[in-house]
Backbone as CSV, one residue per row, in Angstrom:
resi,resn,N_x,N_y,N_z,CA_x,CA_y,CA_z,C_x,C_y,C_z
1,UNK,103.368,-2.303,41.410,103.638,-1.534,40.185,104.348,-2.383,39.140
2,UNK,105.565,-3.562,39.663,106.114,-4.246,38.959,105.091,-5.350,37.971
3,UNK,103.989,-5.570,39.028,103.562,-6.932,38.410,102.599,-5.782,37.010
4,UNK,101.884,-4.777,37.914,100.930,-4.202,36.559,101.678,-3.917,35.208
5,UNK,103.549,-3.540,35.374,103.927,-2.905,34.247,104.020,-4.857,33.429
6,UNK,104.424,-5.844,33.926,104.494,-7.183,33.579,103.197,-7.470,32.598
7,UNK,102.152,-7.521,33.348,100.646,-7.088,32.628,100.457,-6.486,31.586
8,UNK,101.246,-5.329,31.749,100.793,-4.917,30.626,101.387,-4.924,29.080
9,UNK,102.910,-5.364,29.403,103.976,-6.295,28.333,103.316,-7.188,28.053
10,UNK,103.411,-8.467,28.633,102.445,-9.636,27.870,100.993,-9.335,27.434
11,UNK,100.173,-8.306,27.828,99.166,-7.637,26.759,99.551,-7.328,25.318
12,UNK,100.944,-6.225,25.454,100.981,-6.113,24.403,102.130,-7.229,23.209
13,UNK,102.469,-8.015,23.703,103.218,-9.273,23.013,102.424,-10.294,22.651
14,UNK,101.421,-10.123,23.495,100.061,-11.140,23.141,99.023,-10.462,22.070
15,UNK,99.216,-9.073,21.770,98.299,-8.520,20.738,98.835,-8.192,19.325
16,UNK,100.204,-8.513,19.561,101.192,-8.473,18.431,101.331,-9.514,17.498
17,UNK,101.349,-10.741,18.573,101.656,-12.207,17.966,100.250,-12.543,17.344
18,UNK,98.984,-11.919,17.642,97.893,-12.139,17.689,97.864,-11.474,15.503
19,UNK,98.059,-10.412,15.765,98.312,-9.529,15.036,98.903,-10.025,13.811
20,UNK,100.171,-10.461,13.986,100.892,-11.531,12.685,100.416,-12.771,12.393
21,UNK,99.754,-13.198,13.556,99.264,-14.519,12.955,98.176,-14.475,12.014
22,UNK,96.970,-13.287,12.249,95.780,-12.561,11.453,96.540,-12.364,10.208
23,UNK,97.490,-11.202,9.972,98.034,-11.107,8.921,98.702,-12.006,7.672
24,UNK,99.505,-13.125,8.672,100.017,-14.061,7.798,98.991,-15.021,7.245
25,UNK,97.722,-15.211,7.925,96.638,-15.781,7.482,95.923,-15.223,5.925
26,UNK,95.871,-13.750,6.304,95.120,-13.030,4.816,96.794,-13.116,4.009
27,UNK,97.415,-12.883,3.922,98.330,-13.197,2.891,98.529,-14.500,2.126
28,UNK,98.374,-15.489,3.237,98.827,-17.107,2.520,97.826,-17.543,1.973
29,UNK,95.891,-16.854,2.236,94.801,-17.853,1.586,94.641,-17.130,0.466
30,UNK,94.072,-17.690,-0.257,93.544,-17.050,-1.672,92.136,-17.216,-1.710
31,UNK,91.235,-15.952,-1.968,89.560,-15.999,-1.789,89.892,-16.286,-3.275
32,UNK,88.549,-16.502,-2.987,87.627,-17.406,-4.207,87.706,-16.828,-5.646
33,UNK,87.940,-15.149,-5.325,87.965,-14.209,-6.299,89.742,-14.596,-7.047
34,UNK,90.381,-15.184,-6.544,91.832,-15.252,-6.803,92.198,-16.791,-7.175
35,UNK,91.686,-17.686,-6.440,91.556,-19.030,-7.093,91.263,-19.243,-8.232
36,UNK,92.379,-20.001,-9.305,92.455,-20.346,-9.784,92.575,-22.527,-9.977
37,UNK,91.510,-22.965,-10.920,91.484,-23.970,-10.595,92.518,-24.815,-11.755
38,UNK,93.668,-25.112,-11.379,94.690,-25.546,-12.050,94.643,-27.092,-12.709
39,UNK,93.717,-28.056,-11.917,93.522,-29.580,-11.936,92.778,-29.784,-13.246
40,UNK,93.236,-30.684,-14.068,92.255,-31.112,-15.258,90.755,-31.832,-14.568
41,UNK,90.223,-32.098,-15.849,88.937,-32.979,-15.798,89.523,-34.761,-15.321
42,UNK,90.050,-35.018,-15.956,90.800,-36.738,-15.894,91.571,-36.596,-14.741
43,UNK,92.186,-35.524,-14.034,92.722,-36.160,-12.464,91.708,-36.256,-11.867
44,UNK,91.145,-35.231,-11.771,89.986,-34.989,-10.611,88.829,-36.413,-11.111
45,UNK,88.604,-36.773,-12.130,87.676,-38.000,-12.127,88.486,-38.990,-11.436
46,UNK,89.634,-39.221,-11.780,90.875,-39.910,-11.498,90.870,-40.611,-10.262
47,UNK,90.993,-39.182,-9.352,91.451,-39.461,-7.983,89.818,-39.662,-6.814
48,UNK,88.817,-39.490,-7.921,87.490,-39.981,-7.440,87.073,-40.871,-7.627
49,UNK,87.693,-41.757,-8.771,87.880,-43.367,-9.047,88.020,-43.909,-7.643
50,UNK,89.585,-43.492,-7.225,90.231,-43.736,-6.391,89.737,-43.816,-4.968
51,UNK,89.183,-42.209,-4.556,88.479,-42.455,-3.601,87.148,-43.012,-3.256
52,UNK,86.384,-43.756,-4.320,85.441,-44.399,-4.337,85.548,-45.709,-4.184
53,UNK,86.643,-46.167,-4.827,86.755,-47.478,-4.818,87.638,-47.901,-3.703
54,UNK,88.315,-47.205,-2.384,88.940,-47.164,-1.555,87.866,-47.105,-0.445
55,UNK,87.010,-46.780,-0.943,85.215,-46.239,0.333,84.396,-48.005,0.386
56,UNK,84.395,-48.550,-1.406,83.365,-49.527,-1.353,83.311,-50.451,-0.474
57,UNK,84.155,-51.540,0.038,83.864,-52.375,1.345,83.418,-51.910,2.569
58,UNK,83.920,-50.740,3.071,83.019,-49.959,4.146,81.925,-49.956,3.549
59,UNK,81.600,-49.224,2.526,79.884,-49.162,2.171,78.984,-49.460,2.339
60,UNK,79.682,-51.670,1.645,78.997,-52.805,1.882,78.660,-53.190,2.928
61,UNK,79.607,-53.361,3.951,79.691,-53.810,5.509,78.999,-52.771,6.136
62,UNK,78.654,-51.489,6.193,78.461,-51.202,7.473,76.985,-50.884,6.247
63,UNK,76.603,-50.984,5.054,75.142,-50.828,4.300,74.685,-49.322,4.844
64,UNK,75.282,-48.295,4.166,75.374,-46.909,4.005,76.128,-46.322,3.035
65,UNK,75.635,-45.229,2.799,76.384,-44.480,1.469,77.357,-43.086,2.886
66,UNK,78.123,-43.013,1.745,79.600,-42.270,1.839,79.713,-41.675,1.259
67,UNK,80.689,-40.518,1.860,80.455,-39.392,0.594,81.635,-38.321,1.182
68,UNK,81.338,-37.121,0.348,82.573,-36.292,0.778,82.889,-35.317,-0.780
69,UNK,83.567,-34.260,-0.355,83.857,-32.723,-1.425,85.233,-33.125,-1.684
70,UNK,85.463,-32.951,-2.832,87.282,-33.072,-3.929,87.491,-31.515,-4.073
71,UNK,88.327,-31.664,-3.526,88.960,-29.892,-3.666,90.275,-30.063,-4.286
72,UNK,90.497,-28.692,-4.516,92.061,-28.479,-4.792,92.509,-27.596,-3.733
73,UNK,93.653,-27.404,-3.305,94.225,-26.198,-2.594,95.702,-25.432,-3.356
74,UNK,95.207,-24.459,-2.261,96.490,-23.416,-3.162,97.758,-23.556,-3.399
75,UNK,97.699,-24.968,-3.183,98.994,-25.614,-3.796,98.947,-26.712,-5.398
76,UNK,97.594,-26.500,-5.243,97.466,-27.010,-6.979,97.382,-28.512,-6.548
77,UNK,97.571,-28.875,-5.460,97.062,-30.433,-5.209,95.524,-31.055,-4.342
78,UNK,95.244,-31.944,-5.160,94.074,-32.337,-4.671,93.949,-33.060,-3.560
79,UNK,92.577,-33.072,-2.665,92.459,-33.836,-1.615,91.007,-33.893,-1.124
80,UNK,90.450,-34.742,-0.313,89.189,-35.113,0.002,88.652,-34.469,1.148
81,UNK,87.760,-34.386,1.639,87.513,-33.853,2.935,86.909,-35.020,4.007
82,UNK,86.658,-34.744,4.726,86.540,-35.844,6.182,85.183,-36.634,5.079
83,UNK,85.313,-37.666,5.756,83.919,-38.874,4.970,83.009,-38.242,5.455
84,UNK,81.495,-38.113,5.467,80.530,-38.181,5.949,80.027,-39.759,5.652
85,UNK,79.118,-40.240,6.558,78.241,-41.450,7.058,76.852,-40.977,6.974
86,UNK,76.417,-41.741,5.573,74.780,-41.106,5.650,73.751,-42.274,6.063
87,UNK,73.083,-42.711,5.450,72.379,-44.125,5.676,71.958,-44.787,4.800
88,UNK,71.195,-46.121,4.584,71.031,-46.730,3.296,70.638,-46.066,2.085
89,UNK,69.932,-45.353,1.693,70.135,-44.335,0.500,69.829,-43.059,0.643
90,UNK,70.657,-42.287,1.144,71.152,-41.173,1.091,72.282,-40.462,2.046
91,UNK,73.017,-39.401,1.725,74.469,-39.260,2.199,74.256,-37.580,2.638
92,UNK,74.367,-36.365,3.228,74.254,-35.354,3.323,75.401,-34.555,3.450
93,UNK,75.686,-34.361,2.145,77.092,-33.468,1.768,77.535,-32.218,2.986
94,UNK,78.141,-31.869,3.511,77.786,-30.601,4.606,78.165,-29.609,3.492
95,UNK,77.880,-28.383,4.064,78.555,-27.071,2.800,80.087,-26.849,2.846
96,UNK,80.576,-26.976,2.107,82.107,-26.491,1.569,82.092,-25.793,2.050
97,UNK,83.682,-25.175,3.166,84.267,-23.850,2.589,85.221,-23.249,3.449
98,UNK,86.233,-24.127,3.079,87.478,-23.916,3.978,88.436,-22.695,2.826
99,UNK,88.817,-22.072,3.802,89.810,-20.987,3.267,91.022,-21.731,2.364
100,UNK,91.504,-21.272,0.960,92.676,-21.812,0.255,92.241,-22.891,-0.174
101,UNK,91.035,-23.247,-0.312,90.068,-24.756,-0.694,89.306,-24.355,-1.538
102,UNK,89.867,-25.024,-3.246,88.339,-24.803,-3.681,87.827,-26.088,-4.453
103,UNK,86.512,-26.036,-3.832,85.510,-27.352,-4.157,85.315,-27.529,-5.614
104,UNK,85.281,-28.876,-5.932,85.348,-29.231,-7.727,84.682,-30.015,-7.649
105,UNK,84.234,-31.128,-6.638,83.309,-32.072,-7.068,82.934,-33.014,-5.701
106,UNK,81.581,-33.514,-5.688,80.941,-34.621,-5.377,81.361,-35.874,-5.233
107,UNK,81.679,-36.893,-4.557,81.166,-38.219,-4.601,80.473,-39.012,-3.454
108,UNK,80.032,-39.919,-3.900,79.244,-40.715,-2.688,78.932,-42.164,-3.407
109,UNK,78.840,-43.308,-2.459,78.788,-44.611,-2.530,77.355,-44.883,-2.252
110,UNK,76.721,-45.915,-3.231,75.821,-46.520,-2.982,75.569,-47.237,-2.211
111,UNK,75.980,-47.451,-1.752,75.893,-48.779,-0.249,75.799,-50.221,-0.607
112,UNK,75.373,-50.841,0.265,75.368,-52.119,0.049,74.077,-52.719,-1.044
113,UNK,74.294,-53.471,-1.725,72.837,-54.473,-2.454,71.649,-54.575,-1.966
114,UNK,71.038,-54.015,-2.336,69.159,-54.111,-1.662,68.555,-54.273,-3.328
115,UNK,67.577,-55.440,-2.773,66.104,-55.206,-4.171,65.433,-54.269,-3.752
116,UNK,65.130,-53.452,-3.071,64.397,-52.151,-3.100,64.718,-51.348,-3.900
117,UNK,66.555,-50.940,-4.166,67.023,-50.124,-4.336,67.321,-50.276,-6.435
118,UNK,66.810,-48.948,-7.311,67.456,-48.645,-8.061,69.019,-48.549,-8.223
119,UNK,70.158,-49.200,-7.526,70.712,-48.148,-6.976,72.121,-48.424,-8.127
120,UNK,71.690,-49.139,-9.487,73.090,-48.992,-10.316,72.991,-47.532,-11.137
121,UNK,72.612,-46.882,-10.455,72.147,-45.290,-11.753,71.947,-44.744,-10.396
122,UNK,72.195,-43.162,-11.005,72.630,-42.025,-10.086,70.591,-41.799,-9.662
123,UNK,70.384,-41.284,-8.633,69.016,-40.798,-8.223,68.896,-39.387,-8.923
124,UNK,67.457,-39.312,-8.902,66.999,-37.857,-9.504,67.824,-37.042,-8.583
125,UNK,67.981,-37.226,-7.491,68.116,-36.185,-6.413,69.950,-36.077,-6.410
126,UNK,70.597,-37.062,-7.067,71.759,-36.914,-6.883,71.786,-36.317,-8.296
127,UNK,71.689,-36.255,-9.329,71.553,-35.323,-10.262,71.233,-33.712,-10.126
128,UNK,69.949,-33.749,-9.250,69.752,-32.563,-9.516,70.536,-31.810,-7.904
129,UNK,71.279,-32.407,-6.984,71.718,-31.498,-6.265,73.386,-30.880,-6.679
130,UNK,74.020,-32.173,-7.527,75.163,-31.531,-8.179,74.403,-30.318,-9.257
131,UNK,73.689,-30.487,-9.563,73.091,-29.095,-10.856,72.960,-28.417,-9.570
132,UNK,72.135,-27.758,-8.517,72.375,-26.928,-7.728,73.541,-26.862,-7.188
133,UNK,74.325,-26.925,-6.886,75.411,-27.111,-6.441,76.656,-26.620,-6.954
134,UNK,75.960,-26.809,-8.728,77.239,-26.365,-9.494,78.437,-27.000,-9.748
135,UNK,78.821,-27.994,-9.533,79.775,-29.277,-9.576,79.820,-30.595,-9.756
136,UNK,80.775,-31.193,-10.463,79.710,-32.297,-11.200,80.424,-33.586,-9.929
137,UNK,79.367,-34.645,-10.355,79.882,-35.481,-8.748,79.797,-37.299,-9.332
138,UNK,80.402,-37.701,-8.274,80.676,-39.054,-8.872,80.419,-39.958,-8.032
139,UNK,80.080,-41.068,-8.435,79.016,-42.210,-7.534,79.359,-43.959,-8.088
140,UNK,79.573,-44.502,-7.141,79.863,-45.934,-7.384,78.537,-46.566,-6.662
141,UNK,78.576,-47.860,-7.655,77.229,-49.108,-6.869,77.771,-49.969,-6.443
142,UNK,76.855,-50.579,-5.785,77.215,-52.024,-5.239,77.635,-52.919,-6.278
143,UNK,77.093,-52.830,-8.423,77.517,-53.766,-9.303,79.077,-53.380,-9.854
144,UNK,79.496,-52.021,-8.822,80.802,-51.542,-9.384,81.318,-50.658,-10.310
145,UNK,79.542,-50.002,-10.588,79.747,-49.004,-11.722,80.460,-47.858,-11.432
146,UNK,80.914,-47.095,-12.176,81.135,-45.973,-12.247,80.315,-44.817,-12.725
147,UNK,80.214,-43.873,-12.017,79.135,-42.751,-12.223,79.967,-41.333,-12.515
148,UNK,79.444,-40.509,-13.196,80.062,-39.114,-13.404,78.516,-38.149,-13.825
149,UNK,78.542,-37.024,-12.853,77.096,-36.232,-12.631,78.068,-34.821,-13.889
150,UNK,77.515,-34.241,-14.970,78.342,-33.246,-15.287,76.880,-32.617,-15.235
151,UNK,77.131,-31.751,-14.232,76.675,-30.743,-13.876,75.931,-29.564,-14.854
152,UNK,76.204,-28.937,-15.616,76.862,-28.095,-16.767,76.140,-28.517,-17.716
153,UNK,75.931,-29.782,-18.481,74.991,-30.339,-19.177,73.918,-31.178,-18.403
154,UNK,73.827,-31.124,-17.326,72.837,-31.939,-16.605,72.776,-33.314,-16.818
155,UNK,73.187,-33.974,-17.007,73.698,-35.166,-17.237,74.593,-36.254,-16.695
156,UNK,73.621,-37.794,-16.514,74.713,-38.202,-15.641,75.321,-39.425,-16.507
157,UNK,76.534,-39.657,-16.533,77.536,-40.519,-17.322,77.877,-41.862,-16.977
158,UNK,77.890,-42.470,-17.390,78.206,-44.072,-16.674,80.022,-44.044,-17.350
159,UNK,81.409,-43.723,-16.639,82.134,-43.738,-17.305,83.016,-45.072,-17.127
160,UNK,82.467,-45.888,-16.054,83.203,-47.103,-16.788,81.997,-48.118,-16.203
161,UNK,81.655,-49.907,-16.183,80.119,-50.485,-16.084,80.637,-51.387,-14.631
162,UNK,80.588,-52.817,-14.828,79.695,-53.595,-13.837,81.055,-53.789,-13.610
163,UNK,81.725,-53.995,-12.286,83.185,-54.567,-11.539,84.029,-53.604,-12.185
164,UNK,83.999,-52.427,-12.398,85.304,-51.678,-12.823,85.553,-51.109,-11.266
165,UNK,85.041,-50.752,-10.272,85.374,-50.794,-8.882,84.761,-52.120,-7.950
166,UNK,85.514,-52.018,-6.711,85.115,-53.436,-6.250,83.221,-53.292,-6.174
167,UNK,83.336,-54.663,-6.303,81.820,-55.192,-6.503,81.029,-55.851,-4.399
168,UNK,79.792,-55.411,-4.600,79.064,-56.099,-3.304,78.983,-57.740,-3.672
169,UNK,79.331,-58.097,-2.633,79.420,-60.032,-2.996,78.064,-60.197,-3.729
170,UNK,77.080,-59.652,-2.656,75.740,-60.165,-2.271,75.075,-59.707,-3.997
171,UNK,75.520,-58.451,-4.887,74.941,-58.272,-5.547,74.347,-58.915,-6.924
172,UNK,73.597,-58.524,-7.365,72.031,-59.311,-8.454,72.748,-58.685,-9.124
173,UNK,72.819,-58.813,-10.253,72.787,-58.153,-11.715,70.965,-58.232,-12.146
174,UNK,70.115,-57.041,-12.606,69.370,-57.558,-13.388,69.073,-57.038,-15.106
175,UNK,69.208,-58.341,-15.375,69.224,-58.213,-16.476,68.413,-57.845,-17.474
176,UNK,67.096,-57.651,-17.095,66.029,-57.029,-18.183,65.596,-55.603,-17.639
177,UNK,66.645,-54.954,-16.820,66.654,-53.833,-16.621,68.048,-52.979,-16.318
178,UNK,68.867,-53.270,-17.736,70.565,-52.842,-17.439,70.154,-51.071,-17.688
179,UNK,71.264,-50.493,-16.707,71.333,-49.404,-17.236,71.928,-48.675,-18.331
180,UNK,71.438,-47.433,-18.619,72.090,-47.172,-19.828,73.050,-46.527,-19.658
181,UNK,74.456,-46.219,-20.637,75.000,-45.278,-20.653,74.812,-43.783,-19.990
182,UNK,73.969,-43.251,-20.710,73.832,-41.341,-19.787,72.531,-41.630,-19.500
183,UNK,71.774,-40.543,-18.892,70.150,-40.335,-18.138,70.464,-38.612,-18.353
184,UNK,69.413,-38.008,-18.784,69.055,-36.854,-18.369,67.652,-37.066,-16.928
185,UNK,67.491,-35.630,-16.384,66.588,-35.940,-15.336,65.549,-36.468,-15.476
186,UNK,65.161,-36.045,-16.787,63.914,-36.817,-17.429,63.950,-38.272,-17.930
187,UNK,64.740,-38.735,-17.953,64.983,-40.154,-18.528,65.020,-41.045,-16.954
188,UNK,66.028,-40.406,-15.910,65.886,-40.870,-14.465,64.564,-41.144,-13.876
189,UNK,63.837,-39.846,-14.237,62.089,-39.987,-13.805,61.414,-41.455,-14.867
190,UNK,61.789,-40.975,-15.632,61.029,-42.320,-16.609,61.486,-43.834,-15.944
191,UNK,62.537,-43.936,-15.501,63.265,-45.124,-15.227,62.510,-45.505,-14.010
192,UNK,62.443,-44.326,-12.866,62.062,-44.831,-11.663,60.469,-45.125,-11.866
193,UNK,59.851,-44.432,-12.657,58.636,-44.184,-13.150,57.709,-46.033,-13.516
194,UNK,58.986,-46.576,-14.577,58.739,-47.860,-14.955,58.674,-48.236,-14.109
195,UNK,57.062,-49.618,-14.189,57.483,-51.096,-12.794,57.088,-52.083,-14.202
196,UNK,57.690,-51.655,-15.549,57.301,-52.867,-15.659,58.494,-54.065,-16.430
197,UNK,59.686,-53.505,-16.307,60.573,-54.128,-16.805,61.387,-54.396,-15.201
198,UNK,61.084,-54.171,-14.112,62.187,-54.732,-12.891,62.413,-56.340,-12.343
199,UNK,62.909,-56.402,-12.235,63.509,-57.723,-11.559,62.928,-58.208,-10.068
């Protein structure tokens, strides 16, 4: 009789603690409906500078793109989520969506130097999955460019050029095919479209 009434105390101390921990959970997160996104435009490019150009020598060396979601949390500070490891050109974002997390943006690394590869300008496909996606995303090359996808206008930005993040040793510059400043999707298609200005 002693041990069943024992049983049945730690049942109910175990459905209690169970109980506050549920509760203190819906109190401390904030849904999506309540998030507020506090971070400017210039940190959040900022700290994707940062984490891009902190990614590029892995990139090079192991010749794979990198990648990963910039959130804010309900503390108004920003942070990255685990890397993903994709392969020589392409990276597979997983879906966002951690509680008290809300997603603001994209980035991913070009990988290492290949002549196959377009790869100082953002891909059609990295354009158009930040436009699905809804968030604009940011992308470094092997020549060190800087990339910015704004979503919103569909448009992708070159916001700083060649060695403003670390550079691939191995990499070519070519020169009768520099990229330009912005690309709409249609200008990306035209680019990949051309064979007759490549290197």
């Amino acid at each position: 009789m002693a041990n069943l009434r024992t049983t049945h105390l730690l049942f109910i101390v175990f459905a209690l603690a169970w109980a506050v921990i549920v509760l203190r959970a819906v109190i401390n997160v904030k849904g999506p409906e309540d998030f507020v996104v506090t971070v400017t435009d210039a940190e959040v490019q900022s700290f994707a500078k940062q984490q891009l150009s902190d990614l590029q020598v892995r990139s090079f060396t192991e010749d794979v793109e990198l990648c990963g979601i910039i959130f804010e949390d309900s503390n108004g500070d920003l942070g990255a989520s685990a890397i993903i490891e994709g392969n020589r050109a392409s990276c597979d974002i997983n879906y966002f969506d951690e509680p008290g997390m809300a997603p603001i943006a994209s980035f991913h690394t070009h990988g290492a130097y290949g002549e196959e590869f377009d790869s100082e300008v953002p891909s059609t496909l990295d354009l158009e999955s930040d436009i699905a996606n809804q968030m604009d995303g940011y992308i470094s090359t092997p020549g060190g460019r800087f990339w910015r996808i704004d979503w919103r206008e569909q448009q992708a930005l070159l916001e700083c050029g060649p060695s403003c993040l670390p550079t691939d040793p191995t990499h070519q510059p070519c020169a009768g095919f520099p990229p330009k400043r912005e690309y709409t999707l249609a200008n990306l298609r035209a680019r990949f479209d051309d064979t007759t200005s490549r290197c």
